[in-house]
VOPAGU-2260 file (C-alpha; in pm, 1 decimal, decimal comma):
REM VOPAGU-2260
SITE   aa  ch    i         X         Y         Z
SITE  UNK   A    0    9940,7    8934,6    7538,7
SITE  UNK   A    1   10303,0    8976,2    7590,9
SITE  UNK   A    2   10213,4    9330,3    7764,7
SITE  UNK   A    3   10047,2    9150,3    7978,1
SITE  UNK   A    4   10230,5    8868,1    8078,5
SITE  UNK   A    5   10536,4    9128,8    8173,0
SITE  UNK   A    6   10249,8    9319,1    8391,5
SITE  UNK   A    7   10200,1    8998,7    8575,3
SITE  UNK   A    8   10535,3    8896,7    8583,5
SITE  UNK   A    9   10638,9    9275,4    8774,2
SITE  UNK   A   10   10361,9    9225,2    9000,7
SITE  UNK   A   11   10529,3    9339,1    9322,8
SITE  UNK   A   12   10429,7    9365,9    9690,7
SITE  UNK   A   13   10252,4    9701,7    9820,9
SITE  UNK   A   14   10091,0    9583,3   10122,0
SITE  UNK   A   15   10080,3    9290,8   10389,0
SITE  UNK   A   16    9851,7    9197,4   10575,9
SITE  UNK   A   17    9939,1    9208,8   11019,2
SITE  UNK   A   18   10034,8    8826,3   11119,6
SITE  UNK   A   19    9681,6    8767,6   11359,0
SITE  UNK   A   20    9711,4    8664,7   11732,6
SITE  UNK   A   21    9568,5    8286,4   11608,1
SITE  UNK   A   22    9777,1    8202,6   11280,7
SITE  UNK   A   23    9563,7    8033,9   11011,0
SITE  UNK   A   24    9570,3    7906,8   10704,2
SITE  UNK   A   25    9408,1    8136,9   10427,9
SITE  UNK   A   26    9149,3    7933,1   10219,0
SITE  UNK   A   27    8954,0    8166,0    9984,6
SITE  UNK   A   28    8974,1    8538,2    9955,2
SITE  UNK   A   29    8713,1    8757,6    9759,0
SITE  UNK   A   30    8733,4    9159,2    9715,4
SITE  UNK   A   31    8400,9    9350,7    9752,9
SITE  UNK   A   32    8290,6    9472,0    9386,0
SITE  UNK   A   33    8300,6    9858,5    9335,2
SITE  UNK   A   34    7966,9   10014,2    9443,2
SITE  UNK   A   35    7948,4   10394,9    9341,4
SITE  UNK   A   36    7793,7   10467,9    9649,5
SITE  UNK   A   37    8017,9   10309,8    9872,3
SITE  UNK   A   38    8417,4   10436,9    9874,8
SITE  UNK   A   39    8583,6   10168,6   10143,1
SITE  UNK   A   40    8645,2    9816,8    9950,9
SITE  UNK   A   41    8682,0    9498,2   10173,0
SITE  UNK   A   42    8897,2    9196,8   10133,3
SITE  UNK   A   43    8704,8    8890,8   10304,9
SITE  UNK   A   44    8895,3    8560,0   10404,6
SITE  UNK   A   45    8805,3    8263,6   10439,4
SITE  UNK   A   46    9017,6    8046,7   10740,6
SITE  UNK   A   47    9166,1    7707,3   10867,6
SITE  UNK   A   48    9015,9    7857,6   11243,5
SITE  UNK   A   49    8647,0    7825,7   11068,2
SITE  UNK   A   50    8642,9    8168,2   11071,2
SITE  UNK   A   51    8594,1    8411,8   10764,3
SITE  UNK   A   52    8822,7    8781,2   10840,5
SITE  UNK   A   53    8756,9    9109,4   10698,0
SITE  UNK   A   54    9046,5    9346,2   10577,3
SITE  UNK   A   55    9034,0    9703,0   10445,5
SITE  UNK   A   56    9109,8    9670,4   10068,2
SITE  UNK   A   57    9388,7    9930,3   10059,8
SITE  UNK   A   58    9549,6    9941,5   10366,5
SITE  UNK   A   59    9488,7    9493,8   10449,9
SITE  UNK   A   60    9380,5    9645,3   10805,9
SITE  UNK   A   61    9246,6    9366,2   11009,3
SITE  UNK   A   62    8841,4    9518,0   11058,5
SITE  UNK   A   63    8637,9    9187,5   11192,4
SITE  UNK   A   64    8582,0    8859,3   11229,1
SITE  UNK   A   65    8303,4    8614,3   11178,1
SITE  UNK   A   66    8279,9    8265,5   11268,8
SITE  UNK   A   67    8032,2    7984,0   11264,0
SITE  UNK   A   68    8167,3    7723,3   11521,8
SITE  UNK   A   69    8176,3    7441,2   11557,6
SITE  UNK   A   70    8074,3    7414,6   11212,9
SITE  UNK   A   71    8313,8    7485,2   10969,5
SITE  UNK   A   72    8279,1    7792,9   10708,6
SITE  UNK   A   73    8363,4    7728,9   10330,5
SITE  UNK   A   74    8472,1    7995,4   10078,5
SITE  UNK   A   75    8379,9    8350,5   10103,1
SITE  UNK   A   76    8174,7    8587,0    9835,5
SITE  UNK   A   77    8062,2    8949,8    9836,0
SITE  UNK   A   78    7731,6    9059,4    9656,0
SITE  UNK   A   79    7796,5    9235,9    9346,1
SITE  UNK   A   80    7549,9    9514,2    9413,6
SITE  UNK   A   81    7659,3    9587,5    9813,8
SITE  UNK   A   82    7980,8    9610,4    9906,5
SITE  UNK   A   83    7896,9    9479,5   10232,0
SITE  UNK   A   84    7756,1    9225,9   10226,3
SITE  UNK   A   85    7996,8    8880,9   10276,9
SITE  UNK   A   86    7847,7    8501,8   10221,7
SITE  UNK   A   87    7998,0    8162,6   10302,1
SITE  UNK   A   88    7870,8    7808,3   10284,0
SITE  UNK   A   89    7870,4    7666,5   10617,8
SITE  UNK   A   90    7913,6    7289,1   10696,8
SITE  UNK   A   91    7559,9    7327,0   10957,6
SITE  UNK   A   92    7384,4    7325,7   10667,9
SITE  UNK   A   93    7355,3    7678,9   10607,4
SITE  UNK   A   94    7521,0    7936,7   10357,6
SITE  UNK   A   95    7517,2    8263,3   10618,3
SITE  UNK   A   96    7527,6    8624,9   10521,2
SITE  UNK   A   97    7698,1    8902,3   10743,9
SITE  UNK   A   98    7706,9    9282,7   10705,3
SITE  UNK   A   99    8071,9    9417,7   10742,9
SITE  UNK   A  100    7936,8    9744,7   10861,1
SITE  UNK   A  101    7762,2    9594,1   11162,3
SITE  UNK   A  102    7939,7    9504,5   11444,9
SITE  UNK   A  103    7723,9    9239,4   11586,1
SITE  UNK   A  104    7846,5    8877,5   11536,4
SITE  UNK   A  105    7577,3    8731,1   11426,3
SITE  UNK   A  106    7436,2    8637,2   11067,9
SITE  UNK   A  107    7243,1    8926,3   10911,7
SITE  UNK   A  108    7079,2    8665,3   10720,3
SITE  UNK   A  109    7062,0    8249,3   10711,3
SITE  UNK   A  110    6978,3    8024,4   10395,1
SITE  UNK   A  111    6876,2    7687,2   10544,6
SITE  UNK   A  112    6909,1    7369,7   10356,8
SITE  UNK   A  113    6770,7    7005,7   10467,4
SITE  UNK   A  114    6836,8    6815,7   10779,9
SITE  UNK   A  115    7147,7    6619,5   10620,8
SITE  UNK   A  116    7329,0    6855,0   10379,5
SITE  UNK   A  117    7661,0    6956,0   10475,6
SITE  UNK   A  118    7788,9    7273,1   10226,2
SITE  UNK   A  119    8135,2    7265,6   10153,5
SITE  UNK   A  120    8085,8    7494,3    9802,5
SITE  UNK   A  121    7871,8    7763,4    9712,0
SITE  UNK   A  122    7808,8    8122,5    9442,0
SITE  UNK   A  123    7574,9    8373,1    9436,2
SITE  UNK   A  124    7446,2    8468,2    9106,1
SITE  UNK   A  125    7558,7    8787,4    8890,4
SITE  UNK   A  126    7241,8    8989,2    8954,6
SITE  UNK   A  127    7225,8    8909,5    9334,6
SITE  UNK   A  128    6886,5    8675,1    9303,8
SITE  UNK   A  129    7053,8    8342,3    9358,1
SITE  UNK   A  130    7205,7    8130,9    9621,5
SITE  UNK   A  131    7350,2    7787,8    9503,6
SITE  UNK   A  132    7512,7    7555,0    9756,7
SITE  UNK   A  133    7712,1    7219,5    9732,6
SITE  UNK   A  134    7677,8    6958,8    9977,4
SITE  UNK   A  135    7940,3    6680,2   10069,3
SITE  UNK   A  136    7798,9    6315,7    9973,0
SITE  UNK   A  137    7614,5    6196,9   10279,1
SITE  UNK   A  138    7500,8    5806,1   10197,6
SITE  UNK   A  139    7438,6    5833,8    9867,4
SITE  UNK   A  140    7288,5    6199,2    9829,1
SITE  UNK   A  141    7466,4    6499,2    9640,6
SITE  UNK   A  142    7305,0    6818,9    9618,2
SITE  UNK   A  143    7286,2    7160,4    9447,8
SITE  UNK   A  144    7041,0    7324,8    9669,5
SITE  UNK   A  145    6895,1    7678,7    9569,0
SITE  UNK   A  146    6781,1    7980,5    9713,1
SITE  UNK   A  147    6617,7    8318,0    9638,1
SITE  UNK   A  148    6866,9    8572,1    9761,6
SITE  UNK   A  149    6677,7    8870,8    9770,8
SITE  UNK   A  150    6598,9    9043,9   10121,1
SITE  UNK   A  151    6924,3    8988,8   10224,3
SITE  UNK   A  152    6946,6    9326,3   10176,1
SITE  UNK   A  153    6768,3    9426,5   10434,0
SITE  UNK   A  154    6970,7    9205,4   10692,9
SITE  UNK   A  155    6643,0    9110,4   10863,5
SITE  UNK   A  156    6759,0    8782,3   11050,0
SITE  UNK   A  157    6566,1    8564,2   10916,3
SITE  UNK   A  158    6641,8    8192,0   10795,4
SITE  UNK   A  159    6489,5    8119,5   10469,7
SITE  UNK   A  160    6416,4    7799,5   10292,2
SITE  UNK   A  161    6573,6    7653,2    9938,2
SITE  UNK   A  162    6380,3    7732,6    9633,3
SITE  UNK   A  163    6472,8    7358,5    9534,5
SITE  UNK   A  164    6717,9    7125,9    9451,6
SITE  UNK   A  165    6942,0    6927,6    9153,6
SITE  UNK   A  166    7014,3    6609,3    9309,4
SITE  UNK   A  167    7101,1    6383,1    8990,4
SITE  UNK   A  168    7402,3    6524,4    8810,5
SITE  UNK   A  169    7674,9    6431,8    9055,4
SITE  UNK   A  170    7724,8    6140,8    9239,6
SITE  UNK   A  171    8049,7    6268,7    9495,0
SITE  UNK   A  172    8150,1    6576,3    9686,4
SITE  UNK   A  173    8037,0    6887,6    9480,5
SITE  UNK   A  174    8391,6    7081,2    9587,4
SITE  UNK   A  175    8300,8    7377,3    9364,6
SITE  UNK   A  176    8040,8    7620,6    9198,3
SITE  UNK   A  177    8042,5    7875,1    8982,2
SITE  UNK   A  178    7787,1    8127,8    8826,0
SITE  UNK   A  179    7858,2    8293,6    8527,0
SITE  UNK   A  180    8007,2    8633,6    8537,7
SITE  UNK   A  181    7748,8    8785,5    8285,1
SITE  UNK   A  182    7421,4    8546,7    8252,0
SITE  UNK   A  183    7285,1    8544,0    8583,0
SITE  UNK   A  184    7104,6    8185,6    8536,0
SITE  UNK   A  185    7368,8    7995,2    8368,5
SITE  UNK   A  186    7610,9    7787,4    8646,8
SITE  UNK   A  187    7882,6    7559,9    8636,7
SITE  UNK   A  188    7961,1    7298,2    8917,0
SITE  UNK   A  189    8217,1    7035,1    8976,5
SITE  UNK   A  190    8274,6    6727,5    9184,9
SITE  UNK   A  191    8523,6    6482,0    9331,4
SITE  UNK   A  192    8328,1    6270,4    9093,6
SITE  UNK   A  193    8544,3    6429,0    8799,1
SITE  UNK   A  194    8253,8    6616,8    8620,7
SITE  UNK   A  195    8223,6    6966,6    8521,4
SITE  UNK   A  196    7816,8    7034,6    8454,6
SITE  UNK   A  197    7658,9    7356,2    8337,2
SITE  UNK   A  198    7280,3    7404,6    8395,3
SITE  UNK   A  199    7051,8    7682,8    8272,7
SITE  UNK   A  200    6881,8    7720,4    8606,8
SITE  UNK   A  201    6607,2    7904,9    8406,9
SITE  UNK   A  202    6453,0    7597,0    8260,4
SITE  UNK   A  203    6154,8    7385,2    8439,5
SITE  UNK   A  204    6356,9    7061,2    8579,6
SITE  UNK   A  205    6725,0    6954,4    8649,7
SITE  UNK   A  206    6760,2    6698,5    8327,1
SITE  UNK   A  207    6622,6    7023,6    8105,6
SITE  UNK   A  208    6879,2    7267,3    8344,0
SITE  UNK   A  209    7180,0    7060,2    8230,5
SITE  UNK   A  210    7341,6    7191,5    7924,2
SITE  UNK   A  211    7655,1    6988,9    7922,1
SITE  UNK   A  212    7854,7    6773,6    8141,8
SITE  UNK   A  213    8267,2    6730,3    8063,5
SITE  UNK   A  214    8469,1    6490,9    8220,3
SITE  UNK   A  215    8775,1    6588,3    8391,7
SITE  UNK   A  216    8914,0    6203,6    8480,8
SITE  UNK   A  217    8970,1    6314,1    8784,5
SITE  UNK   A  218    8864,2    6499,6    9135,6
SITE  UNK   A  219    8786,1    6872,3    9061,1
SITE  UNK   A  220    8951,1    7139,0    9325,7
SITE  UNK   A  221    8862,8    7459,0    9087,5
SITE  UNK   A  222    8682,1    7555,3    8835,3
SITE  UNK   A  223    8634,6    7889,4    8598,1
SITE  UNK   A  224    8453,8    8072,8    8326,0
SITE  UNK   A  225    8691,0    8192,8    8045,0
SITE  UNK   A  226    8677,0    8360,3    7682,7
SITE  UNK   A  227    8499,3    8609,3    7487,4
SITE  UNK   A  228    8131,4    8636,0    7653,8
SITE  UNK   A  229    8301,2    8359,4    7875,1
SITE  UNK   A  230    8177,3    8056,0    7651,8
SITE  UNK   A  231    8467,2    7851,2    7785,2
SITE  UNK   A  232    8465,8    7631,8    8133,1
SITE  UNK   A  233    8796,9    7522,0    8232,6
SITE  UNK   A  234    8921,2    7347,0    8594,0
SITE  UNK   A  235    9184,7    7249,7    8785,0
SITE  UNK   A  236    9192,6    6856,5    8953,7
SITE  UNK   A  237    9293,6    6763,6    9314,7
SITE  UNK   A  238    9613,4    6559,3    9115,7
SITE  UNK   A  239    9708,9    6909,4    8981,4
SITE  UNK   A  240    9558,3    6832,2    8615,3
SITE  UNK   A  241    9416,3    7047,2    8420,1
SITE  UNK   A  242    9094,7    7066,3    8159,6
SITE  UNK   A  243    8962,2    7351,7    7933,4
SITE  UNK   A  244    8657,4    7321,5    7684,1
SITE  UNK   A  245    8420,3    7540,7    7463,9
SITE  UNK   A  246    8092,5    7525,9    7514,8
SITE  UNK   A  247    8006,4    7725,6    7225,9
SITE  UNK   A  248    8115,5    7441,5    7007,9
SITE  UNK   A  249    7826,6    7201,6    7159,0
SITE  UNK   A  250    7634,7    7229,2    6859,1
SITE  UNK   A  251    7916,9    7198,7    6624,4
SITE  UNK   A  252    8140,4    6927,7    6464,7
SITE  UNK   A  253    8393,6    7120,6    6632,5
SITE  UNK   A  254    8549,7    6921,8    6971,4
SITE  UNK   A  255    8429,4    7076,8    7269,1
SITE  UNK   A  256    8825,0    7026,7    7465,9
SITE  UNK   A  257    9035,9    7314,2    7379,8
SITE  UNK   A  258    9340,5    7144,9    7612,4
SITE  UNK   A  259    9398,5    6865,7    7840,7
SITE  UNK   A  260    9714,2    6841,2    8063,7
SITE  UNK   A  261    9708,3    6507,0    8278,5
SITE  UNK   A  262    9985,7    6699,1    8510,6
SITE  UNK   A  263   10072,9    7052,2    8480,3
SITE  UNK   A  264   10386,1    7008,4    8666,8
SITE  UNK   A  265   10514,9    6819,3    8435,2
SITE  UNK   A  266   10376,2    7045,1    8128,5
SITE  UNK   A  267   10516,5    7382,0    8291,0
SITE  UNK   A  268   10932,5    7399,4    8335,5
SITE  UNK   A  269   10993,9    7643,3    8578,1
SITE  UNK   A  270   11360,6    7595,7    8585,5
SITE  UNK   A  271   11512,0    7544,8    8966,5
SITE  UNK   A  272   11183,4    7613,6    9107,3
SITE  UNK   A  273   10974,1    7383,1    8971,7
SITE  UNK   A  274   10567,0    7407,0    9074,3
SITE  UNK   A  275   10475,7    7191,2    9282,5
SITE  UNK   A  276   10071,0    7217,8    9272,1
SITE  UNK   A  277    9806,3    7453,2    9155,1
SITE  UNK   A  278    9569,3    7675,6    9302,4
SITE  UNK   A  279    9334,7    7773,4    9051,8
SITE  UNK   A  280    9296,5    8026,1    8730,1
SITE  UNK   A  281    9166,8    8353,1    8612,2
SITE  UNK   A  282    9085,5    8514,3    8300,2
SITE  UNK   A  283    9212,5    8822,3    8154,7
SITE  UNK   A  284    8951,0    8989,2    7999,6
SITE  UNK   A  285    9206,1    9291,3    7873,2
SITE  UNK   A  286    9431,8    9009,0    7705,6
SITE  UNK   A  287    9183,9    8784,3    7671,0
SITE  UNK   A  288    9389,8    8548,9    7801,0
SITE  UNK   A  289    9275,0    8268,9    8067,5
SITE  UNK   A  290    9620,4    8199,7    8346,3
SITE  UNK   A  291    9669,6    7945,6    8614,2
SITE  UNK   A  292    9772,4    8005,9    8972,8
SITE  UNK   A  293   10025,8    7758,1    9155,5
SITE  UNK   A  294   10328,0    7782,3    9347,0
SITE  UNK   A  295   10647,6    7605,8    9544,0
SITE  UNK   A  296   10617,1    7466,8    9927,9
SITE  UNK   A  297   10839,5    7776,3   10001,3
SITE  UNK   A  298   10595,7    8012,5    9863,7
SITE  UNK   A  299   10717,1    8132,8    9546,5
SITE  UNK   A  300   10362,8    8183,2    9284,4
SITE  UNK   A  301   10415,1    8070,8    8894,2
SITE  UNK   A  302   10138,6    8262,8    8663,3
SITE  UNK   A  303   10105,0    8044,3    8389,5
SITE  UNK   A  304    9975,4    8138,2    8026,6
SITE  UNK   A  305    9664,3    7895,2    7855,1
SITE  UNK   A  306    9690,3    7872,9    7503,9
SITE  UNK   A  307    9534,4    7578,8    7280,3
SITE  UNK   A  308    9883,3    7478,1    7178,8
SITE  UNK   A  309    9984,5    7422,7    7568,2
SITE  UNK   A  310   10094,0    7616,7    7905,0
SITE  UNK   A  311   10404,5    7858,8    7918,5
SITE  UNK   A  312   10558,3    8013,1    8233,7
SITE  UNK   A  313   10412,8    8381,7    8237,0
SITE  UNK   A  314   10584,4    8454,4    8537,0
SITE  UNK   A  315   10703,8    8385,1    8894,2
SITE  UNK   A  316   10641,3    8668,1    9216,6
SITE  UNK   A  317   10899,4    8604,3    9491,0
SITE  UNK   A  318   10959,1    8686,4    9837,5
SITE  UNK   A  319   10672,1    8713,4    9954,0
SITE  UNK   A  320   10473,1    8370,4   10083,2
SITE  UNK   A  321   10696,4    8140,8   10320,9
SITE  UNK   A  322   10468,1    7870,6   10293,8
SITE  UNK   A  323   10217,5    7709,2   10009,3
SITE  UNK   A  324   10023,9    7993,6    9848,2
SITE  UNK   A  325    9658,1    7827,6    9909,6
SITE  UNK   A  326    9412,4    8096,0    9738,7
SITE  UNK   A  327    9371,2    8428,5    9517,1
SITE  UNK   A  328    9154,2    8674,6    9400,3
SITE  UNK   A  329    9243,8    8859,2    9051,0
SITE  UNK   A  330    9150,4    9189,6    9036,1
SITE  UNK   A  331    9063,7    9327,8    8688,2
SITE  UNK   A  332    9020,6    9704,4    8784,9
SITE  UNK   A  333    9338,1    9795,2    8905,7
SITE  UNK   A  334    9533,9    9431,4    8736,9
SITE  UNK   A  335    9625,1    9357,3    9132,9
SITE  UNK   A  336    9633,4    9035,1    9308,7
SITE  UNK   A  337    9553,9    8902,0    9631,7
SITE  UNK   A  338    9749,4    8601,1    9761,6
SITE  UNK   A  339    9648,5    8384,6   10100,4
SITE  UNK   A  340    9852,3    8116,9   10206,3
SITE  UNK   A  341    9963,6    7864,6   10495,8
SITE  UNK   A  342   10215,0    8109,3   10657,0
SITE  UNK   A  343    9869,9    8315,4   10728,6
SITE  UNK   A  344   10010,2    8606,8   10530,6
SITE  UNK   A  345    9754,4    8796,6   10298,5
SITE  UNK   A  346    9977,2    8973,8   10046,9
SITE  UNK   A  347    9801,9    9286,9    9806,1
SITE  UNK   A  348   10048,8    9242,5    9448,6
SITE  UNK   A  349   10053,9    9558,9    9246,8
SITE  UNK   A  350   10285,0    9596,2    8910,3
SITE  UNK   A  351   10564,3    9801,8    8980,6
SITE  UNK   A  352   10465,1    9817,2    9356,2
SITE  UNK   A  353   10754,4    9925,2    9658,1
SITE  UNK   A  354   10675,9    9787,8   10025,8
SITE  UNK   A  355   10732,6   10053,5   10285,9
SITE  UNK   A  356   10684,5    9876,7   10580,3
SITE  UNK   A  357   11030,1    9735,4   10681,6
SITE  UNK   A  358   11079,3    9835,9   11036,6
SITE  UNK   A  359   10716,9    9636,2   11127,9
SITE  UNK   A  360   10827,4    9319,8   10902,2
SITE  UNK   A  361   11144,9    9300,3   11035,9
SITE  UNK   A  362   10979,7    9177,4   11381,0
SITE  UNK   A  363   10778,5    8906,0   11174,5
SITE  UNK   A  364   10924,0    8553,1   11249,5
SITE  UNK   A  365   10907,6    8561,7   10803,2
SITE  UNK   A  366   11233,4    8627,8   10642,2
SITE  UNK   A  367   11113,0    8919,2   10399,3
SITE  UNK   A  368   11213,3    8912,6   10048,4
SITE  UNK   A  369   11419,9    9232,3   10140,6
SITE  UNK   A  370   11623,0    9031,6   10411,0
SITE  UNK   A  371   11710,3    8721,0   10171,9
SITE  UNK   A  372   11830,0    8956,9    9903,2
SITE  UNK   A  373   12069,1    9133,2   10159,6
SITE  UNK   A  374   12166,0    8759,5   10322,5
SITE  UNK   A  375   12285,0    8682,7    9910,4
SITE  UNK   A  376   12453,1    8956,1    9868,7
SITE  UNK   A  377   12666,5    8923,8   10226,1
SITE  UNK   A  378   12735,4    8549,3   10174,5
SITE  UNK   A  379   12860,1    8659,8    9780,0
SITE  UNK   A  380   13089,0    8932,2    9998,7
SITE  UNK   A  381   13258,0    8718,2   10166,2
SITE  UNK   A  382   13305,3    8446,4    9889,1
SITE  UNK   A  383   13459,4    8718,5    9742,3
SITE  UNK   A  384   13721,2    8865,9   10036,0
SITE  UNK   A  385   13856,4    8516,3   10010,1
């Protein structure tokens, strides 16, 4: 584990992403999963501008755009079987699919809901079958609407209907969902209500689908399969709290809550730069190890180690945000990150990594990492001469 928080803590910048003509805020970024067949990798972002952008993986070449307006577009997730295929829940009432290879604007595929859902989270299962969607609270309706997502593979554009609904486990917002990486039928959402709930979608009604519901306390922004065969559901709160439980101890005497912090930034000492919010987590599957994301206004990103005894600081990656650091996307086959944030920078992180381009950053209205260090080592030059 040690390894592997010094890999994350020499996670350095090899690419940058082009600042765009429109300057947004990056929401949710997801990387297109390896298909043998298909060499070129995507980066897909989710935007402030309602839009969702397209980047070549190595290179973070702007490719495309897609947008939905006036309805806003929420999160952003490839298939695992096609690397070309991008989803996003979409506040009309629709989660839309687009083909990256295609250079028409419009939806390859759309998954309708019912007249008054508004989507705001949404996953598609591990084996590519299933679309689940969460809606905002409109009166007092919450739902988890599903769909079959087969067909979208053949991008013919053609709006399809939900395969049904969960409509009594939350009672708020359902801000996030999350299938399970391995067990395509098992799925964990959670709500500005404060509950976490994991359904077997496999069984014959909702109150038989619902394995377990944990209570967080408070409004969920994030939540996360973690562990050995991922038996563990953690998530992160809107007040920057953070829960983690075992949900292979249901049937035990054992308790279910591996660790509660009510406030992280109180839990984590980061010296100077203290955190100032989270983002979310990932787990290791190498270490087995599960970390949390967060950050500094000025863009600095703490990695922070999970352990049942508490959080430690793992690490902190400077220089290269200027702004809050508002999403991620771990990747586990080359240990790189992704990092989005409100300076509308997308930053690739590789261990060990040197950025080239100086001569193009230099012209970015960004102080680089490069140009801070030299501005220290001037200002300790002259402290010096005196």
């Amino acid at each position: 584990v040690e390894k592997v928080e010094e890999q994350l803590a020499g996670l350095r910048i090899a690419k940058r992403s082009t600042l765009s003509e429109e300057p947004a805020y990056l929401l949710d970024i997801d990387l297109s999963k390896p298909a043998q067949a298909e060499s070129s990798r995507f980066v897909a972002v989710s935007c402030s501008n309602k839009s969702i952008r397209v980047y070549n993986r190595e290179t973070l070449t702007f490719l495309r755009e897609y947008s939905a307006r006036p309805a806003v577009l929420s999160g952003v997730r490839f298939a695992h079987a096609s690397a070309s295929l991008v989803f996003s829940a979409c506040s009309d009432g629709t989660v839309k699919c687009w083909d990256v290879r295609l250079a028409t604007p419009k939806a390859a595929q759309v998954f309708s809901g019912y007249p008054s859902n508004v989507f705001i989270s949404f996953d598609i299962n591990s084996n590519d079958l299933i679309i689940c969607a969460g809606t905002e609270k409109v009166e007092n309706d919450t739902f988890l609407v599903f769909w079959d997502a087969r067909g979208s593979t053949d991008c013919a554009s053609t709006t399809k209907e939900p395969l049904g609904v969960y409509s009594e486990s939350h009672n708020d917002d359902i801000t996030r969902i999350c299938f399970h990486p391995i067990e395509p039928s098992l799925v964990v959402s959670g709500s500005t209500d404060g509950l976490v709930n994991t359904f077997d979608i496999n069984k014959d009604n909702e109150d038989d689908a619902l394995i377990s519901t944990c209570n967080s306390d408070s409004s969920v922004s994030f939540i996360g399969w973690s562990g050995k065969d991922y038996k563990q559901v953690y998530c992160v709160t809107h007040d920057e709290g953070f829960c983690w439980w075992d949900t292979a101890q249901l049937d035990t005497e054992d308790p279910i809550t591996l660790l509660r912090v009510l406030d992280v930034r109180d839990a984590v000492c980061a010296g100077k730069d203290s955190l100032h919010y989270l983002v979310g987590g990932f787990y290791h599957e190498r270490a087995d190890k599960l970390f949390l994301i967060g950050g500094t206004s000025t863009g600095n990103i703490h990695l922070i180690g999970c352990g049942r005894d508490g959080l430690s600081l793992a690490g902190t990656l400077c220089g290269g945000h200027a702004a809050t650091v508002r999403s991620f996307c771990w990747n586990l086959t080359d240990e790189s990150l992704l990092t989005g944030g409100e300076d509308a920078q997308l930053l690739l992180w590789k261990h060990g990594a040197v950025e080239r381009s100086l001569a193009k950053k230099a012209s970015m209205k960004i102080a680089s990492s490069v140009q801070n260090r030299v501005r220290a080592h001037n200002s300790s030059l002259k402290s010096r001469k005196k």
